[in-house]
N, C-alpha and C positions, 0 to 999 in steps of 0.2 A: 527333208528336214533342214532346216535353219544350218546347220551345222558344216551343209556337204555342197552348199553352193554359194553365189557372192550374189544372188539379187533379192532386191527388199520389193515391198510394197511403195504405196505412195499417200501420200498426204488424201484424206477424205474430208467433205463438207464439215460435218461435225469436228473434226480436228480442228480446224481453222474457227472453227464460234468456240473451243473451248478456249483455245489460244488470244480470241480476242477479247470472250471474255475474260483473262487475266487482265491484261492491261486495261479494261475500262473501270475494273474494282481499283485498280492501282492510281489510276488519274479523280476515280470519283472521291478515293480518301485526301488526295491532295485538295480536290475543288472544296471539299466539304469544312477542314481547316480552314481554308481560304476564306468563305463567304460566311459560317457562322460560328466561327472560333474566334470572336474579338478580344481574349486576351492578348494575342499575339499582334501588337501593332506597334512593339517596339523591337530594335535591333536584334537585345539580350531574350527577348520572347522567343524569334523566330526563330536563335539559335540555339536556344536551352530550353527549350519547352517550358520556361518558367520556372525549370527547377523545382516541379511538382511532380514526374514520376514516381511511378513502385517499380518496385525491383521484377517481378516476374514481364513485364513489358521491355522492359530496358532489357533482359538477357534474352529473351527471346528474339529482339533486336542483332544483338552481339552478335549469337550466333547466325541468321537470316546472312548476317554479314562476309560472316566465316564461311558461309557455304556459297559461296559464290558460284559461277558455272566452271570456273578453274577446278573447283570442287567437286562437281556431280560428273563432269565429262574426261577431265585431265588424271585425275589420281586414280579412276576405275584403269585409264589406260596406260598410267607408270607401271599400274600392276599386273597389266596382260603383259607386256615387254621390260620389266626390268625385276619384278615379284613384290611379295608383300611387305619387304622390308619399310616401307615410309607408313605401316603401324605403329612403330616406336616413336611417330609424334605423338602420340599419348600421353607420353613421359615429359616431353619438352612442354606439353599442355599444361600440363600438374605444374611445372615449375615456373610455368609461364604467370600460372593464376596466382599462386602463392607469393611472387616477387612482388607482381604487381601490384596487389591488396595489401603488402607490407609495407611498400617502399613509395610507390609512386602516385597510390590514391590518396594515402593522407596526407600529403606535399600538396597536391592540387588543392583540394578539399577546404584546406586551414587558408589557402592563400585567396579561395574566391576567386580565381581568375575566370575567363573565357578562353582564351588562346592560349594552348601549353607555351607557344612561343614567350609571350609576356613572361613566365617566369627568368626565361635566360635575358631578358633586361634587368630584372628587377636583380637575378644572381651575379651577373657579370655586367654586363653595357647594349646599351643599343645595337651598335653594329655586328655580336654575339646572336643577338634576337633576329636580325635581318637575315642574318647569314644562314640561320636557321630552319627560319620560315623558306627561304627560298628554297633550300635544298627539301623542304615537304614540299612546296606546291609543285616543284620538278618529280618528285619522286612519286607523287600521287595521282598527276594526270599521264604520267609512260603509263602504270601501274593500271589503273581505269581504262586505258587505252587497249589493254590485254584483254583486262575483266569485258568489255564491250565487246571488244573478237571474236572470244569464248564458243558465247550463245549464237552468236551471225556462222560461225560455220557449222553449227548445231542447225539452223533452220536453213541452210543453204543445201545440207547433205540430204535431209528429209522432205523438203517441199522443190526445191530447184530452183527458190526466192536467191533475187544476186546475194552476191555478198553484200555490197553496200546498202542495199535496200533492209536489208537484216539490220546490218549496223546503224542507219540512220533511227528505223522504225524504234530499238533499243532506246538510242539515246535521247531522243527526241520525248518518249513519254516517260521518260526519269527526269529527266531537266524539267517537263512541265510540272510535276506533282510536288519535287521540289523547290521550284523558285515560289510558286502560289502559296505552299503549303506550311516551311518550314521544318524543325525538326520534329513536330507531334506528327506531321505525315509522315516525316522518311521512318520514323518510329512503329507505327502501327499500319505503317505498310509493309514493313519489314515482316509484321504478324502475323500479318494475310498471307504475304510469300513464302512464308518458312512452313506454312500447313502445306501450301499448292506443290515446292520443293520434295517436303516428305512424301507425299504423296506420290511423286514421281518416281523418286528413288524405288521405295514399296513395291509399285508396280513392277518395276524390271525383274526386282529380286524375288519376287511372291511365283513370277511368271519363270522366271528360269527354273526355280527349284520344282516345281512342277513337269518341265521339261526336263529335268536333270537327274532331279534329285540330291540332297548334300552331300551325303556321302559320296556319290560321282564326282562332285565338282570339287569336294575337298580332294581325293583320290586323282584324279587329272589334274588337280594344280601341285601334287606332291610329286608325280611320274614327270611332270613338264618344269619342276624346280623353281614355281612359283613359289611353294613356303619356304624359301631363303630366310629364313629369321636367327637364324644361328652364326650371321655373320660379323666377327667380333674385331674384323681386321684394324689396327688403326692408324693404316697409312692414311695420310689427312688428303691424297690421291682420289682416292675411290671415292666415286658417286654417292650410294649411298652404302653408308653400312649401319651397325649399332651407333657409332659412336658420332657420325653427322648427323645423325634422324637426330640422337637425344641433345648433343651437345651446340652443334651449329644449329638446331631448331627452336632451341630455350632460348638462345638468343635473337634470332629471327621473330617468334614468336610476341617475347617481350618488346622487342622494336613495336610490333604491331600495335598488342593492348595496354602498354605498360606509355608509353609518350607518344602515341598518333595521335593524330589532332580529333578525327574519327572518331575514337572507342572511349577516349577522354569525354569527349563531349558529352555520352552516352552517359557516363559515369556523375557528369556535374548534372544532368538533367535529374537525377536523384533526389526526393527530397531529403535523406539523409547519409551521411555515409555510410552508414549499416546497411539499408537499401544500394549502395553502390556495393558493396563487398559483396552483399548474397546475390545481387543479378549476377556479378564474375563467375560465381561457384556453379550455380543455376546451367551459366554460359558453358562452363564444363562439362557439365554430364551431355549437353548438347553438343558438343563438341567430339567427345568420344562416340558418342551414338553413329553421330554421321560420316567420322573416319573409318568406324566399323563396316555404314552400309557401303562407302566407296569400296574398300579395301575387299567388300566380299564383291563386289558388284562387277572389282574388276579379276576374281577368280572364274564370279559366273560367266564373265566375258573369253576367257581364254577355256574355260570347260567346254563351251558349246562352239569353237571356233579354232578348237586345237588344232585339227584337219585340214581343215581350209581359211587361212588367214586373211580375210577380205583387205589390209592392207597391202601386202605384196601380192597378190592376186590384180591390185587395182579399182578396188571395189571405192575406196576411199582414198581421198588424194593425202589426209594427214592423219595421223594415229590420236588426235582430237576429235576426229570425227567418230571411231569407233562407236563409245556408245550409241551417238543417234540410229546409227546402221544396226544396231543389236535390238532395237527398240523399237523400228523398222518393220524387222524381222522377225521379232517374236509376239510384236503387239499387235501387228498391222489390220490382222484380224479380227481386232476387239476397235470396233470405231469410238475413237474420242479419246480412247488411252496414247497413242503417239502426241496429239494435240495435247494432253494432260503432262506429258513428259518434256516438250518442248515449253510449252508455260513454268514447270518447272527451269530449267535451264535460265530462260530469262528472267522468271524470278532472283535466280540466285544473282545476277548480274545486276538485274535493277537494284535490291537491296545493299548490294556494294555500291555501284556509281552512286545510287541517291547519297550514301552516308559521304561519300569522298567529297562530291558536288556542293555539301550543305558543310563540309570540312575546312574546304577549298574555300569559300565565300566568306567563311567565320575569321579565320585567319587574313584574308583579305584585307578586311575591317577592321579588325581588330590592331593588327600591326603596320597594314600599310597608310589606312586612312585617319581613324580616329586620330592619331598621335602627331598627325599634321593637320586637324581640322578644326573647325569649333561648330559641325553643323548639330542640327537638332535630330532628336533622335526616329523624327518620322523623316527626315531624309536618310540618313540611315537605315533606317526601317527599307526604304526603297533601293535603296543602291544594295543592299543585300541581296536584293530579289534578283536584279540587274547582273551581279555576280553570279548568281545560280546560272541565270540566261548564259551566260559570259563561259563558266568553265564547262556547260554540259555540253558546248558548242565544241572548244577546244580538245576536250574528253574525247569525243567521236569524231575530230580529225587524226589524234593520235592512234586511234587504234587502226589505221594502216601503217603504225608502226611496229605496230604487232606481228603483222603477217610476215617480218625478217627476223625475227626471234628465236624460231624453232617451236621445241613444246611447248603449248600456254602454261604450263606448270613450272616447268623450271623457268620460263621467261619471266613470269610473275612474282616468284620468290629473287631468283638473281636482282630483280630492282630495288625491291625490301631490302636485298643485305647492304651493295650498293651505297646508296644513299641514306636505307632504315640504322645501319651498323654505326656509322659515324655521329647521327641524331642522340642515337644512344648511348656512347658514350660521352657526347657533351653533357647530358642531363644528368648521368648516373656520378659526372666529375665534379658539375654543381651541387646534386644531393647530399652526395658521400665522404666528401671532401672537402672541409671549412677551408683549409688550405691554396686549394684553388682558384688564380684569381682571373681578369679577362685577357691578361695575353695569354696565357696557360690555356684558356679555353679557346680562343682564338686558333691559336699556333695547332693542339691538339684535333680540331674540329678539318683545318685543312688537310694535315698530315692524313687524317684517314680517309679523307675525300682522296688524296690522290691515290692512295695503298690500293683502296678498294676502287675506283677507277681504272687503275693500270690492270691490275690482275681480271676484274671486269671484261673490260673493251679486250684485254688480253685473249681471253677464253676466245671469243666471238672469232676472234682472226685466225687461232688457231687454236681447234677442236681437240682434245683428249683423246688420247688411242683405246681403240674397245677393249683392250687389257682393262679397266679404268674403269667406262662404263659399264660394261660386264652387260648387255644385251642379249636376253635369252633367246634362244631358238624358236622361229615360226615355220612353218611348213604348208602350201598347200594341195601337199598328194593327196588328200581326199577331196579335195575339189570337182563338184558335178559337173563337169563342161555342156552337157548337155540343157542344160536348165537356165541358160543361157547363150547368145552369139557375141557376148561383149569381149568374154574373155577365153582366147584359145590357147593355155597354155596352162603345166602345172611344175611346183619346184621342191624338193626336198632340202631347201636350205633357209637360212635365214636372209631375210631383205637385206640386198647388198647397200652401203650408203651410198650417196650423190656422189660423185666426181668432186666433186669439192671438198668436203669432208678426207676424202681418199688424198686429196692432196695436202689436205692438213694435215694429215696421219701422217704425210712424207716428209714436210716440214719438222713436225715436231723431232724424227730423230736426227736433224738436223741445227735446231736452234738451241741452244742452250737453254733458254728460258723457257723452252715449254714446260718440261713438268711445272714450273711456280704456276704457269698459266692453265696447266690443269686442276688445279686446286678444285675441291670440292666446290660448288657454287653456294651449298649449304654452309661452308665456311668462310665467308663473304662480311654476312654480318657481326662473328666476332674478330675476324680481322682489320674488321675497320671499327669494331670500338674498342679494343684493347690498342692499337693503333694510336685512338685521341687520347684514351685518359693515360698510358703511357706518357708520352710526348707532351700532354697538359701537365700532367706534375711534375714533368722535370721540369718543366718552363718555369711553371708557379714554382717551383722552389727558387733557380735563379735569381727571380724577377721578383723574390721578397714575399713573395706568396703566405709565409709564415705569421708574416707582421700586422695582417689582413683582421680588422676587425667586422664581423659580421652578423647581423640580425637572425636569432636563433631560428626564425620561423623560417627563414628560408635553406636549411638541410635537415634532414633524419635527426629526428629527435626518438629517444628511448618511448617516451608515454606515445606517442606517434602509433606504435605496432600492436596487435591484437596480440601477439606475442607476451608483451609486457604487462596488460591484463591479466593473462591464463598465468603467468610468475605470479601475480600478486594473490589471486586466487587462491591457487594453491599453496601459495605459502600461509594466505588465510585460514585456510582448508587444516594444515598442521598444525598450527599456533593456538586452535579450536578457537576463534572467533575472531581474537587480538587482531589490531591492525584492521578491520572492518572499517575502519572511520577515516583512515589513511587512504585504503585506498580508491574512497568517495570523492575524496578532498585531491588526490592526484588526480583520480578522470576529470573533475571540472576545471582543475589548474591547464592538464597538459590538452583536452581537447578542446572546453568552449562547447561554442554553439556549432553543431554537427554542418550546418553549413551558413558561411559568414553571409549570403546572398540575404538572411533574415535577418542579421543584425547590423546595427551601423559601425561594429567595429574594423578600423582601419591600420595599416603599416602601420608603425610607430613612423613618426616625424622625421626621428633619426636617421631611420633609413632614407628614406629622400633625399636629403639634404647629403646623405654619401654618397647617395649615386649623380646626384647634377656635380 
C-alpha cells in the first residue's frame, strides 16, 4: 500500500497525450482569437476584450487565476507539515470581495481607465504613476517566475522531464496564446483550465477517500494535529495562526483583487459594473470550494503518509513535490489520470502567467509608451503583442529564481505583501483621503517599500526559529524498505533542517533584530500599507495637503457603494413608497453610464489643467 513505501509508478503513453492535449486546446483558443476574432485589432481590444464580457466568464476567469499550481500542489503540502490552519482564508476572502466591490471597482469603473496606474497620475503626478507601475511590473514577473516553478517541479517529480525543459515548455505556450490572442483568450482559456484543474483536484480526492475513507483521514489528521484550528495566539511571531490567515490575508488578498493590474482588468472587460460585482461574488464561491479541496487534499496527504514520509525518507527532494508523488501513487494505476492531474497543475500556472503576461503588456503601453508617443493605434495594436513576446520571455527566466525561495507558497505570497502592501496603500491614500497630496503619496509609497523590504530580504538571511514556525511531526517507521533498494534507512523523528537554516536559528539568538525579522510573512502586506498611508498623511498634512482642491470623481464618493443603495431602499421600504423618485434621480446623478467606454463623457477640463 501506497502508505508503507516511498516508490511511485511512472508516467505512461496516455499521460503524456492527455497532457499534451491540454496545451493544444490552450494554444488553439489563442490561434482562434487571433485569426477570426477581428474585433480585436486595436490596443484597447486586445486588452479589454472590448469591454463586452458577462460575468459568469470573467469569474470563472478570476478564479482559473486563484488556483494557480501554488494552489493545487503548495497549500495541500502547508497542510501535511504545518495543519489546516490557512482555512481561515476564507474569511480574508469574504472581506477581500466585499472591499473590493465597495471601494475599488467603482473608482475604476466611473474613471474608464485601462491601466489601474493611470489613476495615481491623474490623483497625484506622473512620477506617483511611474513609481507605481514599476513596483507591479517588479512584483509581477518574481511572482510569475514562482507560479512557472510550480508545475516544472510537478512534471519533473512524475515524468523525470529536466526541470527547465518543464519551465520553458510552461512558458513558451502561455506567451504564445497570449501575445496572438489577447485578453478573450487568456479569458476563456482560463475556462477550459479551471474544468481540466477541478478535475484534477477530484481525482486525488475521490481516489484517496476510497483508499482511506473520511472518517480515517479526518481521525489521523486530528491524532497527527493537523486540525490545529483553534489557534488564537496573537503574537504577530507566528506563522500562521487565526489572526495572520484572517488579518495579514484580507490585506494580502485585497492587494491582489482589489488594485492588480490583472484582476482589474478582468473587471473593466465587463460590460457593466453589476457584471463586474457578480463575477467577484461568482469568484467567491470558487474560491472557497477550491481552498476546501486543497485543505482536504492536504489531510488525504498526510492520512495515507503518516508512516512513512516520502519527504524525509527522500522520496522527494521538496515538500512541493508531495502531491505529484501522492498522485503517482495512488493514481498510477488508472492510465491517463496522472497525465490529467499534471495538465491540471499547468493549467493552473498557465492561467496565471497568461493573466500576469497580458497585465504586464497593458501597463507597458499604457504608462510607459502611449504618454510619450503619438503612434497609431495599429502600431500599438502591435507593440502589444511584442510586449506579451517580451515578458513571457523574462517570466520564465525569473523562475530560476524561484528555486532559492523555499516553499512556492510562502515565496509567492512573501512578494504579494512585499511590493503588493505598499501598492495598496498608495491607492487606498488616493481613494480615501481628499486630503492626500503627491509628496504625501510619494514619501508614503517609499517609506513602505523600504519597511517592507528590510523586514523581507531580513527573513531570507535569517530564518525564524521552529518555536515560530511550529512544524509538525513526520515520521518514517513504517516505511517498507523492502519495496525498494533506493532507500535504506528509517527515522522516528521529524526532518531535521539544512545546516543553514540551523545556523540561522543560531544567529537569531544572537542578533537583536531577529524577532522584527521573523515577522509573520503574512504580515508583510499590511506592514507595508499602513506604513505608506501612515507616513502619506503626515506628509500631506505638512505640505498643505488640506488646502488641496480636488475633482470628486477621483475619491470614494457615498452614491459610489451598493451600500448606499440597500440605505435608500430600505428607507424606501419604511417611508411606504416616499422618496421612490429620489432615489432614481440619485442613481443617475451619482453613477451615469455603468461604463464610460460607451459614452463620450470625459474628466472635467478643470481637472487637466490642475494636473499640467
Amino acid at each position: 500500500m501506497s502508505g508503507d513505501s516511498v516508490g511511485v509508478g511512472s508516467f505512461l503513453a496516455v499521460d503524456y497525450v492527455v497532457f499534451a492535449l491540454m496545451l493544444a486546446v490552450s494554444a488553439a483558443i489563442g490561434v482562434y482569437y487571433a485569426c477570426f476574432d477581428k474585433s480585436e485589432s486595436t490596443s484597447g481590444e486586445f486588452f479589454t476584450g472590448g469591454r463586452r464580457l458577462h460575468a459568469l466568464p470573467v469569474s470563472l476567469s478570476l478564479t482559473a487565476s486563484f488556483m494557480s499550481a501554488v494552489t493545487m500542489l503548495s497549500t495541500p503540502a502547508e497542510v501535511y507539515r504545518y495543519g489546516a490552519s490557512v482555512v481561515f482564508f476564507g474569511i480574508s476572502h469574504l472581506v477581500m470581495v466585499m472591499v473590493t466591490s465597495e471601494i475599488f471597482i467603482p473608482l475604476f469603473y466611473k474613471l474608464s481607465i485601462t491601466s489601474t496606474c493611470e489613476y495615481l497620475e491623474l490623483r497625484f503626478n506622473r512620477p506617483t504613476r511611474l513609481l507605481g507601475t514599476v513596483c507591479f511590473v517588479v512584483e509581477t514577473i518574481l511572482y510569475t517566475g514562482v507560479v512557472i516553478y510550480a508545475p516544472a517541479l510537478a512534471l519533473n517529480q512524475v515524468t523525470g522531464v529536466g526541470l527547465w525543459g518543464a519551465i520553458i515548455s510552461t512558458g513558451a505556450v502561455c506567451t504564445f496564446y497570449c501575445s496572438v490572442g489577447g485578453l478573450k483568450a487568456v479569458v476563456w482559456t482560463d475556462v477550459f483550465q479551471l474544468g481540466v484543474m477541478l478535475a484534477g483536484f477530484l481525482s486525488v480526492i475521490i481516489r484517496s477517500l476510497v483508499l482511506q475513507g473520511v472518517v480515517t483521514i479526518i481521525s489521523d489528521s486530528q491524532h497527527g494535529g493537523r486540525l490545529n484550528l483553534l489557534d488564537f495566539d496573537v503574537n504577530p511571531l507566528r506563522r500562521h495562526t487565526f489572526w495572520t490567515t484572517t488579518i495579514g490575508g484580507s490585506f494580502l488578498w485585497i492587494s491582489i483583487y482589489g488594485i492588480n493590474q490583472s484582476q482589474v482588468q478582468r473587471y473593466r472587460s465587463c460590460k457593466t459594473i453589476g457584471h463586474a460585482r457578480l463575477s467577484l461574488y461568482i469568484n467567491l464561491l470558487g474560491m472557497w470550494f477550491i481552498l476546501l479541496c486543497a485543505v482536504f487534499s492536504g489531510l488525504c496527504l498526510y492520512s495515507i503518509y503518516k508512516s512513512c514520509d516520502p519527504w524525509t525518507a527522500g522520496g522527494v527532494s521538496a515538500t512541493d513535490q508531495l502531491v505529484p508523488y501522492l498522485v503517482m501513487d495512488i493514481l498510477g494505476e488508472y492510465p491517463g489520470l496522472p497525465g490529467l492531474f499534471v495538465a491540471a497543475a499547468y493549467s493552473g500556472s498557465l492561467s496565471t502567467v497568461s493573466s500576469s503576461i497580458n497585465a504586464l503588456a497593458t501597463v507597458t503601453v499604457e504608462d510607459f509608451i502611449k504618454p510619450y508617443t503619438n503612434m497609431s493605434e495599429k502600431h500599438l495594436y502591435w507593440i502589444s503583442k511584442g510586449m506579451s513576446l517580451l515578458y513571457g520571455v523574462s517570466c520564465i527566466a525569473m523562475s530560476g529564481v524561484a528555486s532559492l525561495m523555499g516553499g512556492v507558497l510562502e515565496a509567492s505570497l512573501s512578494i504579494t505583501g512585499i511590493l503588493g502592501g505598499p501598492l495598496l496603500g498608495l491607492f487606498t491614500l488616493g481613494i480615501l483621503f481628499p486630503f492626500a497630496n503627491s509628496k504625501g503619496a510619494l514619501s508614503g509609497i517609499v517609506s513602505g517599500l523600504v519597511m517592507t523590504l528590510w523586514v523581507g530580504i531580513g527573513a531570507q538571511m535569517y530564518s525564524p526559529p521552529p518555536d515560530l514556525t511550529q512544524p509538525l511531526p513526520l515520521t518514517t517507521s513504517g516505511c517498507n524498505l523492502n519495496t525498494t533498494g533506493s532507500f535504506n534507512w528509517t527515522s522516528n523523528v521529524p526532518p531535521t533542517q539544512p545546516s543553514s537554516d540551523a545556523a540561522a536559528t543560531a544567529d537569531n539568538s544572537r542578533y537583536f533584530l531577529a524577532d522584527w525579522y521573523s515577522l509573520s510573512y503574512l504580515y508583510l502586506s499590511p506592514l507595508g500599507a499602513i506604513t505608506t498611508i501612515s507616513v502619506g498623511l503626515f506628509i500631506s498634512l505638512l505640505t498643505g495637503g488640506c488646502k488641496l482642491e480636488l475633482e470628486s470623481r477621483l475619491t470614494l464618493q457615498t452614491g459610489d457603494t451598493t451600500t448606499y443603495f440597500l440605505f435608500k431602499l430600505l428607507k424606501n421600504w419604511v417611508t411606504g413608497g416616499r422618496g421612490k423618485r429620489l432615489l432614481t434621480n440619485d442613481r443617475q446623478k451619482n453613477c451615469g453610464n455603468t461604463n464610460l467606454a460607451f459614452s463620450d463623457v470625459e474628466l472635467d477640463e478643470k481637472l487637466h489643467r490642475n494636473l499640467t
